[in-house]
C-alpha positions in Angstrom: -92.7 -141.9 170.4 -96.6 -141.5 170.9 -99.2 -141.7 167.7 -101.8 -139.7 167.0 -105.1 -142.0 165.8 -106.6 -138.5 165.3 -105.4 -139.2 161.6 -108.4 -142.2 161.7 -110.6 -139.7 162.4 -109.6 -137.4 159.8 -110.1 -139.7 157.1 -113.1 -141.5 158.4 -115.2 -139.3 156.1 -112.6 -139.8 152.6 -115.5 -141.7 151.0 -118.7 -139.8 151.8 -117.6 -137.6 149.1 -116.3 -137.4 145.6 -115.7 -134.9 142.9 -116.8 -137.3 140.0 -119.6 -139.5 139.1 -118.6 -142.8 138.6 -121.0 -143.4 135.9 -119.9 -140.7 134.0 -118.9 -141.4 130.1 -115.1 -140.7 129.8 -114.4 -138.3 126.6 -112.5 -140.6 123.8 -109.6 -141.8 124.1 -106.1 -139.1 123.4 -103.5 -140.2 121.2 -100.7 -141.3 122.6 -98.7 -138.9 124.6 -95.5 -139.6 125.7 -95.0 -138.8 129.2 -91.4 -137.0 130.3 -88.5 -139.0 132.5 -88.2 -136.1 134.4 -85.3 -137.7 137.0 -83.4 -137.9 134.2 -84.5 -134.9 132.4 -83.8 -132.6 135.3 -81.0 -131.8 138.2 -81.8 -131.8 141.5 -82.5 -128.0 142.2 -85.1 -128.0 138.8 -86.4 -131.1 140.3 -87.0 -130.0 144.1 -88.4 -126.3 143.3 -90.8 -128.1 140.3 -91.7 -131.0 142.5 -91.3 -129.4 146.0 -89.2 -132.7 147.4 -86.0 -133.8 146.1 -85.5 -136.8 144.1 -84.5 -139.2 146.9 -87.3 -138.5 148.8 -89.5 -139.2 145.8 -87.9 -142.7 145.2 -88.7 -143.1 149.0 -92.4 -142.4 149.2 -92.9 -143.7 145.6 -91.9 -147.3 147.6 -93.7 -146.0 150.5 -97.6 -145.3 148.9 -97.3 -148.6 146.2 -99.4 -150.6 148.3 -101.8 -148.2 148.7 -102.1 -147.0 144.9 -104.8 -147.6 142.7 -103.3 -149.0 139.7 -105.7 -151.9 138.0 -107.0 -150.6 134.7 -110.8 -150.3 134.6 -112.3 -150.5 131.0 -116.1 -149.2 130.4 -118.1 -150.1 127.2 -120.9 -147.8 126.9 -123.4 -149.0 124.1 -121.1 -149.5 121.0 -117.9 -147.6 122.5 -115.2 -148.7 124.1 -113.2 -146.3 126.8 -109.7 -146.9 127.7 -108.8 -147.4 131.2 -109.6 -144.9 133.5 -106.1 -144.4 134.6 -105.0 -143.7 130.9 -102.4 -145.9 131.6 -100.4 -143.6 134.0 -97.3 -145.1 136.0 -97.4 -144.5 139.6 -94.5 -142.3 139.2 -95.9 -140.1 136.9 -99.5 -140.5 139.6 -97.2 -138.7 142.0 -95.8 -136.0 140.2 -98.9 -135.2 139.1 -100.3 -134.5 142.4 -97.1 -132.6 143.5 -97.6 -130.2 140.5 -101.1 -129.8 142.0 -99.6 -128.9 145.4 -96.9 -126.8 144.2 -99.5 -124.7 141.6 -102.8 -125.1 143.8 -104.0 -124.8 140.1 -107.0 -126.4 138.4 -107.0 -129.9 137.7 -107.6 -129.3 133.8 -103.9 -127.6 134.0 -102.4 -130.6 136.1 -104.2 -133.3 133.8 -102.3 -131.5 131.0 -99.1 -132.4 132.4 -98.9 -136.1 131.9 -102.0 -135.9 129.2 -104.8 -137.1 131.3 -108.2 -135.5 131.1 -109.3 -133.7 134.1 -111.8 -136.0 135.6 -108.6 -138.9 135.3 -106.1 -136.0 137.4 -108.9 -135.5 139.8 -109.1 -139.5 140.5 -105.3 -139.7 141.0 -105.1 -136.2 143.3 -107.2 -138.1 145.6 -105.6 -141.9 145.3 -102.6 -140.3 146.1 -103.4 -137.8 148.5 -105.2 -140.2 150.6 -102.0 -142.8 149.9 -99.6 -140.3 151.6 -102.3 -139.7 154.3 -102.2 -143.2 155.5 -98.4 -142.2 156.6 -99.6 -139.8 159.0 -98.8 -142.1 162.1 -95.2 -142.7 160.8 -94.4 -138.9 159.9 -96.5 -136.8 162.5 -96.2 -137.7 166.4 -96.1 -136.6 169.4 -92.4 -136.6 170.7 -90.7 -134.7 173.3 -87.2 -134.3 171.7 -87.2 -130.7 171.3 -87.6 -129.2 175.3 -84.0 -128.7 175.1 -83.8 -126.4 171.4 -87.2 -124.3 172.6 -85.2 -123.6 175.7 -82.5 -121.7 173.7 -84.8 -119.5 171.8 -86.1 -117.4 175.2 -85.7 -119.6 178.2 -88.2 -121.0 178.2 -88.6 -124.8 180.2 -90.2 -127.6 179.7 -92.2 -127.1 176.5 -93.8 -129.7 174.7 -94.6 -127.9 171.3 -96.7 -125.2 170.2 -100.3 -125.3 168.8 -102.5 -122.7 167.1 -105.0 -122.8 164.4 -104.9 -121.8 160.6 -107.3 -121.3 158.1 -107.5 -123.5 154.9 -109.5 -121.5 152.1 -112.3 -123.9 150.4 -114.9 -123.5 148.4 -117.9 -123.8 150.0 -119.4 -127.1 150.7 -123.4 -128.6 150.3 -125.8 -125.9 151.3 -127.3 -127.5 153.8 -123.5 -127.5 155.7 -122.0 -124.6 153.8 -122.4 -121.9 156.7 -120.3 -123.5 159.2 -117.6 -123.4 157.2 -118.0 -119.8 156.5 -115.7 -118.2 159.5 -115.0 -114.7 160.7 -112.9 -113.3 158.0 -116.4 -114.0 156.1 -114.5 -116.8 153.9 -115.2 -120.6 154.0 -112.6 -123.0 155.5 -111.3 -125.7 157.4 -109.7 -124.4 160.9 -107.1 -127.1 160.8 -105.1 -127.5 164.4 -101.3 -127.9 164.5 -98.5 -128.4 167.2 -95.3 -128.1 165.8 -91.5 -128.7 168.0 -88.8 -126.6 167.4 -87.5 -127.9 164.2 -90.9 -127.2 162.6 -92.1 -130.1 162.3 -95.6 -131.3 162.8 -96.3 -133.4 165.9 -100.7 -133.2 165.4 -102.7 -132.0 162.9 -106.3 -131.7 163.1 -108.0 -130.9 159.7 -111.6 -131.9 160.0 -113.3 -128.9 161.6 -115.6 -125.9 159.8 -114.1 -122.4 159.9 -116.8 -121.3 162.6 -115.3 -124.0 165.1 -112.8 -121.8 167.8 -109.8 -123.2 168.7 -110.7 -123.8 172.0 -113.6 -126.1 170.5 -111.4 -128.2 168.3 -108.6 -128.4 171.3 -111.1 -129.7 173.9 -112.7 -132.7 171.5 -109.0 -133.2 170.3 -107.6 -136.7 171.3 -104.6 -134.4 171.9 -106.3 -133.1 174.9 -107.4 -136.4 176.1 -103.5 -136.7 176.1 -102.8 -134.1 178.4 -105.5 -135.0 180.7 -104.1 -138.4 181.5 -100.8 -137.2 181.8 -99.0 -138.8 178.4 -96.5 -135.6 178.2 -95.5 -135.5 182.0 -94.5 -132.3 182.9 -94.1 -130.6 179.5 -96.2 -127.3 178.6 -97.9 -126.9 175.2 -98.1 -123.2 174.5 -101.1 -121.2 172.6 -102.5 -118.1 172.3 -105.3 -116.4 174.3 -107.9 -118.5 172.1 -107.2 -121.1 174.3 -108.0 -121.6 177.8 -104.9 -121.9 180.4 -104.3 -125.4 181.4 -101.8 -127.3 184.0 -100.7 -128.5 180.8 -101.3 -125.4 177.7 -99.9 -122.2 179.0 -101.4 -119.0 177.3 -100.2 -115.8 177.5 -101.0 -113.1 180.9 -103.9 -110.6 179.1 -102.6 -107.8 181.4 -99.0 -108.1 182.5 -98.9 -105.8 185.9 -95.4 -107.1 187.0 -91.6 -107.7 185.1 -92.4 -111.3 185.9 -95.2 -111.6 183.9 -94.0 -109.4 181.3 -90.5 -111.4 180.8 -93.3 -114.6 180.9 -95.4 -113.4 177.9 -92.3 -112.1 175.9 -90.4 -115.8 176.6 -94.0 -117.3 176.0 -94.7 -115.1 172.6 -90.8 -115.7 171.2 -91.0 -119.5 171.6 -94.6 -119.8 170.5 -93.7 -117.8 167.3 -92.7 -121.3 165.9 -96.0 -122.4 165.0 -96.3 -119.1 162.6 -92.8 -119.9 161.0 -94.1 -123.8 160.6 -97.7 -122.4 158.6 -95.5 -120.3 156.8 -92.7 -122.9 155.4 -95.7 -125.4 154.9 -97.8 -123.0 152.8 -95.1 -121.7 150.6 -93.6 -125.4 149.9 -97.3 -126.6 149.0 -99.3 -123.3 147.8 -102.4 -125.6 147.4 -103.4 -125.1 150.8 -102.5 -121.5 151.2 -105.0 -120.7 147.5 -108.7 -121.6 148.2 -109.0 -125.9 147.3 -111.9 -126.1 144.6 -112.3 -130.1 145.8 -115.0 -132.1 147.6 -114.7 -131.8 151.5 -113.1 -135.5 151.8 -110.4 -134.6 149.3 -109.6 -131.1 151.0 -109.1 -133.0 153.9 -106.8 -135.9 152.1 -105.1 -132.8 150.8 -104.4 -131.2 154.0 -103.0 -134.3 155.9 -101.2 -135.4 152.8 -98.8 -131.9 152.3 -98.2 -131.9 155.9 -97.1 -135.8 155.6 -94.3 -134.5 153.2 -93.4 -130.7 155.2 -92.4 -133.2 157.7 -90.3 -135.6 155.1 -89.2 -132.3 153.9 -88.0 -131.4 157.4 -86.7 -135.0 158.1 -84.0 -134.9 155.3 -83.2 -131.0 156.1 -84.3 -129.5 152.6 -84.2 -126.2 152.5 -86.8 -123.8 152.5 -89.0 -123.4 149.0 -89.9 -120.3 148.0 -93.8 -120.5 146.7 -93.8 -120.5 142.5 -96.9 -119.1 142.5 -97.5 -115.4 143.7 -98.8 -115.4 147.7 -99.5 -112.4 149.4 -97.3 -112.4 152.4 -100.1 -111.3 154.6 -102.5 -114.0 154.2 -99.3 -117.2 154.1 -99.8 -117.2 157.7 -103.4 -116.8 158.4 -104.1 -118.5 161.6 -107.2 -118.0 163.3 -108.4 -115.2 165.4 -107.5 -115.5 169.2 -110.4 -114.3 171.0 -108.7 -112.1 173.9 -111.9 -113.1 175.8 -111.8 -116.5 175.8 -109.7 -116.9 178.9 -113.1 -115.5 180.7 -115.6 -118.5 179.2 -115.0 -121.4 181.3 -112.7 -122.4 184.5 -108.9 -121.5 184.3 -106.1 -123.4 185.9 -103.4 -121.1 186.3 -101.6 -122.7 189.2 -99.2 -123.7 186.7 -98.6 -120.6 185.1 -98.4 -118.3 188.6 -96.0 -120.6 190.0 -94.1 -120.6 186.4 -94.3 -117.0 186.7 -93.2 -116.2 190.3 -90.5 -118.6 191.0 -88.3 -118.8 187.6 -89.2 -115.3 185.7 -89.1 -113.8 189.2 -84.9 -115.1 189.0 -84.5 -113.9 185.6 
């Protein structure tokens, strides 16, 4: 098993931040609202499409965030009024579900605060409490493993790969002026080009959510500790594969721009059949949690909590084999798996090592 401390980096910036003011006066208290039991209330298949997970899994990463939630009342007096506690007295349970509405209806938090009767400024704190709680399990839900050479194999013959990695787009709003046009990329919309290797079960092995949408995919590989992986030899012998937006490594095949031989053209169909994974992965991950498919109205730091958090739980979700979940909201099939633009002429900025790939090429498709 290898971790990733990439996930450090991602949430180095969490506090730099926020969507609230902290000195902000809190509207007056609500009258009491009495919050649904909604394990009991509903079965399983209500539960999972409402909540996205099952109910076992919720139990498990209920016990899994508690050390990390935020769950001490805070009481303000302002002049001659007193405000309630800013959590409004919501059970960490009841936190959760909250913020898996959120990421099933990519909504606004006004909508989501309605659900357990909290006012929006309260759902916004508990989005990101417990988006950055499931964060923190990046290490012990997204790794690098290399248990999957054997299942990419069966899909097109393909040996020895490690996983495959391409970009995809995260719609935001955009950011502080001074930063905003960075993020703007070359569909003309802002977001975060957010870096993903996925095995063959589609499950996440690195995720990289930290760059503007202008970054290429090249750029975000190269300063990746993913790449410093590689370089040193961590994998062994085991291929990543990615598009033409990446630059052909000993240890990242790309595709052959101009097949002139069956060789190459068996290579590139095995290469584009096995590498199709990623795609699938975007597109289960997107559909289970919509709010990263519809454009995240949310400070940078909690678009990126956000980010890490839903693919924490894809993986949980692929861990304890739940099926598939259709979106609830509306996505245009089109746009669920918008990865970034390969640029076809990448492959001529910067030194190539194709060793790998020729001799891939010429001795095994040669035999096929």
């Amino acid at each position: 098993m290898y971790s990733d401390s990439e996930s450090d980096l991602e949430l180095e910036v969490l506090e730099q931040l926020s969507d609230w003011d902290d000195d902000e006066l809190l509207p007056a208290p609500r009258k009491s609202f009495t919050r649904i039991n909604h394990l009991r209330l509903l079965n399983e298949a209500e539960f999972t499409f409402r909540f996205r997970i099952n109910k076992t899994a919720i139990e498990l990463l209920l016990s899994e965030i508690m050390p990390f939630i935020k769950v001490t009342s805070k009481r303000i007096y302002h002049k001659t009024i007193f405000i309630v506690s800013r959590n409004n007295g919501v059970s960490p349970l009841h936190q959760l579900l909250l913020t898996l509405r959120f990421y099933a209806l990519g909504t606004m938090l006004i909508a989501v605060g309605d659900f357990v009767g909290v006012s929006k400024s309260t759902a916004c704190r508990i989005v990101q409490n417990i988006s950055k709680s499931i964060a923190k399990l990046y290490n012990k839900y997204i790794y690098m493993h290399q248990n999957s050479v054997n299942k990419f194999y069966q899909i097109a013959h393909f040996p020895r790969v490690l996983g495959a990695i391409d970009g995809t787009h995260i719609r935001i709003q955009s950011p502080m002026q001074a930063i905003g046009e960075e993020f703007r990329n070359r569909k003309g919309y802002f977001s975060l080009n957010v870096q993903a290797v996925c095995d063959a079960d589609l499950r996440l092995m690195n995720v990289v959510a930290r760059w503007p949408g202008s970054a290429h995919d090249a750029t975000i590989f190269n300063n990746s500790v993913l790449r410093a992986q590689c370089d040193i030899g961590t994998f062994g012998n085991r291929w990543l594969l990615g598009d033409s937006a990446y630059p052909n490594r000993a240890y990242l095949l790309t595709p052959v721009l101009n097949p002139s031989n069956s060789s190459e053209q068996k290579y590139n169909e095995a290469h584009i059949a096995t590498r199709n994974l990623i795609e699938r992965t975007f597109g289960v991950w997107k559909r289970r949690f919509p709010v990263i498919f519809l454009p995240l109205r949310l400070s940078l730091a909690n678009v990126q909590a956000v980010i890490i958090a839903t693919a924490v739980l894809h993986n949980i979700c692929r861990k304890y084999n739940m099926q598939e979940m259709p979106s609830e909201v509306e996505l245009p099939a089109s746009l669920v798996t918008d990865s970034s633009v390969a640029d076809t002429q990448s492959q001529a900025l910067g030194l190539q090592d194709i060793v790998e790939r020729n001799e891939l090429i010429n001795g095994y498709f040669s035999t096929l």
